[in-house]
C-alpha positions as CSV (number, residue, x, y, z in Angstrom):
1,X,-14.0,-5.2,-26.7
2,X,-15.5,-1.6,-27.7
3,X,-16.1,-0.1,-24.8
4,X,-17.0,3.2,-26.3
5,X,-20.9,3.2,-27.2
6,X,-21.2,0.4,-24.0
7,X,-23.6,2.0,-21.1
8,X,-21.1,1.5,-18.4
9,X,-24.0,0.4,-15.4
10,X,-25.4,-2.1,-17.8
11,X,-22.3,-3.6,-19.2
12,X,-20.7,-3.6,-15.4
13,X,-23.1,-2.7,-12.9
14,X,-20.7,-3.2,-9.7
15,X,-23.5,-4.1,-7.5
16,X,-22.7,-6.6,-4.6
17,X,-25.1,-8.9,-6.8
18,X,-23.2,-8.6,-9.7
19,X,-19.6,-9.6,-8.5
20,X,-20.9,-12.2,-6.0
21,X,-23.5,-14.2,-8.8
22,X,-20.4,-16.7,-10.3
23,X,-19.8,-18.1,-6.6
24,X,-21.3,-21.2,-5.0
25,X,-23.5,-20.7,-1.9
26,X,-20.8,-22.3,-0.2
27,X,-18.0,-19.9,-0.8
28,X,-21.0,-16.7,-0.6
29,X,-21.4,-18.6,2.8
30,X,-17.5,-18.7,3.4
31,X,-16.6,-15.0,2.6
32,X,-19.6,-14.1,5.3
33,X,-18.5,-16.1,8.3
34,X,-15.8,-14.7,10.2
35,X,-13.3,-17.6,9.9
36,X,-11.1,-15.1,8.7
37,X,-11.9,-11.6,10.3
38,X,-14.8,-10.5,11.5
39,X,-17.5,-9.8,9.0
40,X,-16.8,-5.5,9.3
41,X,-14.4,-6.5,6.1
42,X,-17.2,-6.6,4.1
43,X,-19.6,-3.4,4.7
44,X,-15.9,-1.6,3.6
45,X,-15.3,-3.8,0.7
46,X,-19.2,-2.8,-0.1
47,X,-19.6,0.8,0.8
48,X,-16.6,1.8,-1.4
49,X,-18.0,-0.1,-4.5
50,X,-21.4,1.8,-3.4
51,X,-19.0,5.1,-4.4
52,X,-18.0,3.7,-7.0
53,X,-21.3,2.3,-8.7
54,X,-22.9,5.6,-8.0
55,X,-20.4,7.6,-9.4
56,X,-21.7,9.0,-13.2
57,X,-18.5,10.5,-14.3
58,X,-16.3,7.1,-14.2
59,X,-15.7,5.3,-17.2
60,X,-16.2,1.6,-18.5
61,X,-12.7,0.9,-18.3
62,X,-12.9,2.2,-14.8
63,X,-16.1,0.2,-14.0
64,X,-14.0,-2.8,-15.4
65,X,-10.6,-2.1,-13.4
66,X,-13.1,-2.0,-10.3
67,X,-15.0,-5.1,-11.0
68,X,-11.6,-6.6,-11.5
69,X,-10.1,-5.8,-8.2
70,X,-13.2,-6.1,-6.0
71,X,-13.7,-9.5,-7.7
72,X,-10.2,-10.3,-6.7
73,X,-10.5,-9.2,-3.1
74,X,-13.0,-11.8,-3.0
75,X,-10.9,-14.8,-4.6
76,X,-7.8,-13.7,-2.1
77,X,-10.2,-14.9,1.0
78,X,-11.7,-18.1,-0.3
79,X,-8.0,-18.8,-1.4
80,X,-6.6,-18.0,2.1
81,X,-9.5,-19.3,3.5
82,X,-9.0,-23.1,1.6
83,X,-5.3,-22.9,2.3
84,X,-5.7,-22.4,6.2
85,X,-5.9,-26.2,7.0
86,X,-3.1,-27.4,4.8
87,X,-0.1,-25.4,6.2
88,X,0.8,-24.8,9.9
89,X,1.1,-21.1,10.7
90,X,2.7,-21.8,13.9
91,X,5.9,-22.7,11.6
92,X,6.5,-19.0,10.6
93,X,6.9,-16.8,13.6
94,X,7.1,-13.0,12.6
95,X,9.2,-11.5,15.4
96,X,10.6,-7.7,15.0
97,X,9.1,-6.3,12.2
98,X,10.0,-3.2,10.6
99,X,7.5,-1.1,9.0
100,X,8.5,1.7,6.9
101,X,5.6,4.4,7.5
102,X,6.4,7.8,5.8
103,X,3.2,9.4,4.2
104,X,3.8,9.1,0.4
105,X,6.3,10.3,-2.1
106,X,9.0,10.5,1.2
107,X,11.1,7.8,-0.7
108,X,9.7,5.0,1.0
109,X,9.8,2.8,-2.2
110,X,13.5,3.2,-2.7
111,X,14.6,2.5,0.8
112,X,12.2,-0.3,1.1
113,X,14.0,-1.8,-2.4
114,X,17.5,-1.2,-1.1
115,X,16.7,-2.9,2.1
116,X,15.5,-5.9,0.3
117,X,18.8,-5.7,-1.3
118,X,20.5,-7.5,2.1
119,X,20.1,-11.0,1.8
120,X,19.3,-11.4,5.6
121,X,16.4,-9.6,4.7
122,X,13.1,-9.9,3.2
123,X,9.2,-8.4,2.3
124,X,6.2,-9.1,0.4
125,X,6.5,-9.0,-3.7
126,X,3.9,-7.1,-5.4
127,X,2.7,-10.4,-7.2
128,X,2.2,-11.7,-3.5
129,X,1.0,-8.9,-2.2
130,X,-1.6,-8.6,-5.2
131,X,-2.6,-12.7,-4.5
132,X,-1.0,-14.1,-1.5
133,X,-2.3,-17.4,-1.9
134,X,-1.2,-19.6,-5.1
135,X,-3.5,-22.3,-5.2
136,X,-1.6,-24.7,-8.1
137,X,2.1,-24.5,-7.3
138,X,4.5,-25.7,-9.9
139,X,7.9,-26.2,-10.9
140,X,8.1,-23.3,-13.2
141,X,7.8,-20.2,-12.3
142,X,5.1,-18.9,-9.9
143,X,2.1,-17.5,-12.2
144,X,1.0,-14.8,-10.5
145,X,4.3,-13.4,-11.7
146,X,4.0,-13.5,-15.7
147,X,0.0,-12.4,-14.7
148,X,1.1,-9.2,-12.7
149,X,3.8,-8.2,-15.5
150,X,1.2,-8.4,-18.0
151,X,-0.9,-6.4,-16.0
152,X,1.6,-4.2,-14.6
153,X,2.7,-3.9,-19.1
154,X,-0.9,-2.8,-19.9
155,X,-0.9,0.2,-17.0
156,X,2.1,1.5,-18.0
157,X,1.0,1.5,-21.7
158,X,-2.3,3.5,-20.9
159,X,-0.4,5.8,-18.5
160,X,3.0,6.0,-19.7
161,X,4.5,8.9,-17.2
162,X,3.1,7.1,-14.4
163,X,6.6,4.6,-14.6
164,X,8.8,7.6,-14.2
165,X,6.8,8.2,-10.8
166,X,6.5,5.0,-9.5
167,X,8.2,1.9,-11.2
168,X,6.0,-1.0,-10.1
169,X,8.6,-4.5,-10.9
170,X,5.9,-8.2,-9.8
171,X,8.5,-9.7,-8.3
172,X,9.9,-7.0,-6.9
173,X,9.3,-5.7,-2.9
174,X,6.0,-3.8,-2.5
175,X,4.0,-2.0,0.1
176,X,1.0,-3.6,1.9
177,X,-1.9,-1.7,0.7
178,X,-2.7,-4.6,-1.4
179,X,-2.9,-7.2,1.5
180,X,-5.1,-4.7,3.5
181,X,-7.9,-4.2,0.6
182,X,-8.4,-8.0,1.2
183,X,-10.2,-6.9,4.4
184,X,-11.7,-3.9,3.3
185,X,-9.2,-1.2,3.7
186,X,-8.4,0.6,0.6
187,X,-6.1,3.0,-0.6
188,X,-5.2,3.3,-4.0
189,X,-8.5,2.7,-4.9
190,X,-10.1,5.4,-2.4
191,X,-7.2,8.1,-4.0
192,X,-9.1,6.9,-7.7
193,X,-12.6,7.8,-6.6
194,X,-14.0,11.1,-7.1
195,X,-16.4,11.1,-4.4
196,X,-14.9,8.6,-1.3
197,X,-16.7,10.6,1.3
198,X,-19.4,7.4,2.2
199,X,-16.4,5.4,2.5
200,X,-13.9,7.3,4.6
201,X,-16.9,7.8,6.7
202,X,-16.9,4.1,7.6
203,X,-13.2,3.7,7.7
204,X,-13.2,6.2,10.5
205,X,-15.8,4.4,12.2
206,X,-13.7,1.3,12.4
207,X,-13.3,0.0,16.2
208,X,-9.8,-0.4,17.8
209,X,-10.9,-4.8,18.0
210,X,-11.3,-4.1,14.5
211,X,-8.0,-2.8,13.9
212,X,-6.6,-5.5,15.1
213,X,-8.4,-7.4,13.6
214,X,-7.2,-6.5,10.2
215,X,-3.5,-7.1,11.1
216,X,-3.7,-10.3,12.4
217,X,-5.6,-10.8,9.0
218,X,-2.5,-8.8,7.8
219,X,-0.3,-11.3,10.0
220,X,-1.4,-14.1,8.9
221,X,-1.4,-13.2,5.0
222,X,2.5,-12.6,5.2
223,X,3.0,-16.0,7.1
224,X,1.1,-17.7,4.4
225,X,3.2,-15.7,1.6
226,X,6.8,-16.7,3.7
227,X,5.6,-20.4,3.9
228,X,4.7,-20.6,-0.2
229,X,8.0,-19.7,-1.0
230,X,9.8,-22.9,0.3
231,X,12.8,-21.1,1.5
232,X,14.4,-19.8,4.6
233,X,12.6,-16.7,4.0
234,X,10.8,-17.6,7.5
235,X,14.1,-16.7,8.9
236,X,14.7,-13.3,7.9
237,X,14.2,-9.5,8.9
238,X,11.0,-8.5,7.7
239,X,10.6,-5.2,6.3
240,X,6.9,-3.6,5.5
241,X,6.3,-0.9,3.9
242,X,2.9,1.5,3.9
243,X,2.2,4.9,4.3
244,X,-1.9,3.6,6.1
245,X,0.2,1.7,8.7
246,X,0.9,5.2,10.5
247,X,-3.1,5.1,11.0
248,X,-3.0,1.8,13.3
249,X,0.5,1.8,14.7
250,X,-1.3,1.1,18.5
251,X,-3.2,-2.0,16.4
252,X,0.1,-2.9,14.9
253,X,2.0,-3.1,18.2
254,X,-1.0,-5.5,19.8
255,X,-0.9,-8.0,16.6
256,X,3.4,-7.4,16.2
257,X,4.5,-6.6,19.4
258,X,8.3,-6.2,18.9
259,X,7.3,-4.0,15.7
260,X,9.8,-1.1,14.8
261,X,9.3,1.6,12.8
262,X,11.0,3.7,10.2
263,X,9.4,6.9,9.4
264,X,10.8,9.3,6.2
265,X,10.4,13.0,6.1
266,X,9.9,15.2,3.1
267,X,8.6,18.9,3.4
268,X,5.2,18.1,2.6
269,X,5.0,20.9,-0.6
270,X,7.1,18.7,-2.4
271,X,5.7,15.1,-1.1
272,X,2.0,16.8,-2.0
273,X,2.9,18.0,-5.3
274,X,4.5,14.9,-6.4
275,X,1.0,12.8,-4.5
276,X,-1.2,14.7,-6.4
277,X,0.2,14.4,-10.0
278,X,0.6,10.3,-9.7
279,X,-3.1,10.8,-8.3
280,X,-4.4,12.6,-11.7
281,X,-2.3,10.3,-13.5
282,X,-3.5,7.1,-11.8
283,X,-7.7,8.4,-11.7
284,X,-7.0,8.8,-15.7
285,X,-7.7,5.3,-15.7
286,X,-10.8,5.8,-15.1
287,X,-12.2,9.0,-15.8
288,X,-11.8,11.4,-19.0
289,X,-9.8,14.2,-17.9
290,X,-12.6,17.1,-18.5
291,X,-14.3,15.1,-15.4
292,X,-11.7,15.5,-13.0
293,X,-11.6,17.8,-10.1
294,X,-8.7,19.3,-10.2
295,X,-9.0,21.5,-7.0
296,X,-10.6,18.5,-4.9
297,X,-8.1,16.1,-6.0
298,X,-5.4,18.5,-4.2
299,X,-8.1,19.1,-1.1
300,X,-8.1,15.1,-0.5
301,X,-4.6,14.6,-0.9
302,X,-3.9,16.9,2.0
303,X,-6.8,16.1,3.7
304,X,-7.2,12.2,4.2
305,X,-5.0,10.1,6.2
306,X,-4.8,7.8,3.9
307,X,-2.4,9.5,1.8
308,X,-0.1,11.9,4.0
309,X,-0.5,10.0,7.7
310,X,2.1,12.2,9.4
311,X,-0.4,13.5,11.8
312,X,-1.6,9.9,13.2
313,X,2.5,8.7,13.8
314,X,3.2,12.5,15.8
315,X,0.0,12.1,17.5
316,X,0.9,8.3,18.4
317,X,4.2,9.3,19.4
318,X,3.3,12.5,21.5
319,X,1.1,10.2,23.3
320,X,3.3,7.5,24.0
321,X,6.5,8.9,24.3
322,X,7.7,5.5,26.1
323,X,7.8,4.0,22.4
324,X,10.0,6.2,21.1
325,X,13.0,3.7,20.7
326,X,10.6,1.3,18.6
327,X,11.1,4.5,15.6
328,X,13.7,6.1,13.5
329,X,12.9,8.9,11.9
330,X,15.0,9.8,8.0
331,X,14.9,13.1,5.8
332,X,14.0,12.5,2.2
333,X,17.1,14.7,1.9
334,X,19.1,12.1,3.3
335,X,18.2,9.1,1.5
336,X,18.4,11.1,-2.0
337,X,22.3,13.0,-0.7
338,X,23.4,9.0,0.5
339,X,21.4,6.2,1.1
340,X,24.1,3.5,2.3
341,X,24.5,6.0,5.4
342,X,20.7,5.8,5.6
343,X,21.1,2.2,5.7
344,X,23.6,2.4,8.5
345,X,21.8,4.7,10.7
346,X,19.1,2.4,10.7
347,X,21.1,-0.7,10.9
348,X,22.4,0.7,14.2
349,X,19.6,1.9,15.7
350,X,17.7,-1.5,15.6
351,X,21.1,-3.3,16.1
352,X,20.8,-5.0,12.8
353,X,24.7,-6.1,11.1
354,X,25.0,-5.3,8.2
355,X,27.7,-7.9,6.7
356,X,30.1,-6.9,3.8
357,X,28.0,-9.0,1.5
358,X,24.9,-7.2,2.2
359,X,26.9,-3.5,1.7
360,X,28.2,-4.9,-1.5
361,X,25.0,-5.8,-3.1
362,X,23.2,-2.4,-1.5
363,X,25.8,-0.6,-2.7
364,X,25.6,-1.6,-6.6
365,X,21.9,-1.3,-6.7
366,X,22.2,2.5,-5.3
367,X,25.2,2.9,-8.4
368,X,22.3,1.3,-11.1
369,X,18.7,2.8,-9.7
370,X,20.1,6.4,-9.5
371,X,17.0,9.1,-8.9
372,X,15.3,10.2,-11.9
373,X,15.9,6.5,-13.9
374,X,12.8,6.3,-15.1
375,X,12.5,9.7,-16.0
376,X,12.0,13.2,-14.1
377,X,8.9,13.5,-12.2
378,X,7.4,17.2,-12.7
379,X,4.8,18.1,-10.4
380,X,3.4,21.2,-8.7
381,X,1.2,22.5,-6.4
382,X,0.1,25.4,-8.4
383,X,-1.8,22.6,-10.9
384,X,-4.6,21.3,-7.9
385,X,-4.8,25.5,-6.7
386,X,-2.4,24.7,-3.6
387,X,-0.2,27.5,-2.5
388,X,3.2,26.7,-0.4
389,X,1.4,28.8,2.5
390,X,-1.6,27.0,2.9
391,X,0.4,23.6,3.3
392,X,2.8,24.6,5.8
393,X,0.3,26.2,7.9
394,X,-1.9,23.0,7.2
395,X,1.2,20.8,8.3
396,X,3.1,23.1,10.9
397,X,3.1,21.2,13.8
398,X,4.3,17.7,12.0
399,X,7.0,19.5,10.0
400,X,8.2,21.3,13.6
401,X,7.9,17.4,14.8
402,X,9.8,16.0,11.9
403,X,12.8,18.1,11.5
404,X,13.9,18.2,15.1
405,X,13.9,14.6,15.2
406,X,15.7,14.4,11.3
């Protein structure tokens, strides 16, 4: 398809109209009710394509990769929605949790895919997290895996440094942000809009009941994944990972009440520097570069929770300081200098084992996915007008917080 001389409203409008017109009044009906959540989901789901449709400066490829994903949010709850009365939920049981919640860039990815490494453990793949539900099972191998690699083939075509910053594998462990846009809480796709003020707007108005809300929705998308897989899986530590669960840890520990938490450190002039260039790289998806804003795109990285949620989990904590065993906290530095220690450190302070088998295989994947595999990641602040003194007076009091406690 030319998508060059293509007017990008007409050829992909992104109204609600538009992406709801090739369902049944049934399932229009369906994603309305609240048999899932209540129906809050969807004025998010809405408002940020509102941002999006209004926005003159994205692109028809970006119009498309929205249309895509919003469209998708939709077929994720009719799925989960038709699959609720086949299985039993009751059958998987999620007790102690753990949630990896450093804001980004803190090495969160690589200690969530070395922990996945221990076969007594487990977490949600990306081609789960992207469609939790499979609705046609079969012998071979799952679809949505060959889908997401085709997918995930095409990104890293059109953005080729973006794999030496963050190697996405579909079956490979991922983070949750993909299971929370299926109730209206975005992301990575309110870091890609240029102007996500309407929609942070309404993500700060969300109500503690609707917090919970979305992780019993975020509950019971993980049971359904652990039941699809036919395993033991149901059986095993469970290990999340997501920068936005920092936002609702109170909401997490009504929904997951034995939750722990695991929450990595970096001195944020690095973990800012390195956000904001996967940011540029990841919004040139969608916009031509002469339309970004450089000097915004570094204001919202620091800025919105979202991204860098360090101040939520000190503010939780300072608050509750009887819930300080449920966390342990890990320095960047430490993971990078030796991650089995890491491993152990947290191992012991949850009172996990961690058997000879499961050091063995931990152990060869740190020897094979040294730092830097993909490629070295350059980033600075000086690129999005961010000076090293504005961001530690900006994040003072949670770097005093986090290196006691490192």
């Amino acid at each position: 398809m030319n998508l060059t001389n293509m007017d990008p409203k007409s050829g992909c409008p992104l109204t609600e109209e538009s992406l709801l017109a090739t369902l049944s009044p049934e399932d229009r009906s369906r994603l309305l009710s609240d048999n899932l959540t209540g129906k809050w989901w969807y004025k998010g789901w809405a408002t940020l394509l509102k941002c999006y449709r209004e926005d003159e400066d994205l692109t028809m490829a970006g119009r498309m990769i929205i249309e895509t994903r919003w469209t998708e949010v939709l077929q994720n709850r009719l799925a989960i929605a038709g699959k609720l009365p086949l299985v039993d939920v009751s059958k998987c049981p999620i007790n102690r949790p753990i949630f990896i919640i450093g804001p980004c860039r803190t090495g969160t990815t690589f200690l969530l895919n070395l922990l996945y490494q221990d076969p007594n453990n487990t977490s949600p793949r990306y081609y789960e997290t992207m469609h939790p539900v499979v609705e046609k099972p079969t012998a071979r191998e799952d679809p949505r895996v060959e889908a997401e690699r085709k997918a995930l083939t095409e990104m890293y075509e059109a953005v080729p440094k973006v794999k030496a910053m963050h190697n996405i594998v579909a079956d490979n462990p991922y983070e949750c942000f993909r299971l929370m846009d299926n109730c209206g809480i975005f992301k990575a796709n309110t870091l890609l809009t240029n102007h996500p003020e309407e929609y942070l707007a309404w993500l700060n108005s969300l109500t503690e009941e609707e917090k919970e809300d979305a992780y019993r929705f975020h509950k019971l998308q993980i049971q359904l994944i652990l039941l699809s897989r036919g395993s033991d899986d149901i059986n095993k530590q469970l290990v999340f990972k997501e920068s936005t669960h920092s936002l609702y840890l109170a909401a997490i520990l009504k929904v997951y009440p034995d939750a722990t938490f695991i929450h990595t450190y970096r001195d944020p002039c690095e973990a800012i520097a390195s956000l904001c260039s996967i940011a540029e790289s990841f919004k040139g998806l969608g916009y031509d570069p002469v339309n970004l804003d450089l000097k915004k795109l570094g204001e919202n990285m620091v800025s919105i929770p979202l991204f860098h949620s360090g101040f939520n989990m000190m503010a939780f904590r300072k608050s509750h300081p009887e819930e300080e065993h449920r966390f342990c906290d890990i320095a960047y530095s430490d993971i990078v200098a030796d991650p089995l220690n890491v491993v152990k450190r947290i191992y012991d302070r949850f009172g996990l084992e961690l058997t000879a088998e499961g050091e063995a295989i931990m152990t060869a994947y740190i020897k094979n996915n040294p730092q830097n595999k993909y490629g070295q990641h350059q980033h600075s602040l000086e690129r999005y007008q961010l000076t090293k003194e504005y961001i530690l007076e900006y994040f003072k009091e949670y770097i005093e917080f986090s290196e006691v406690r490192c």
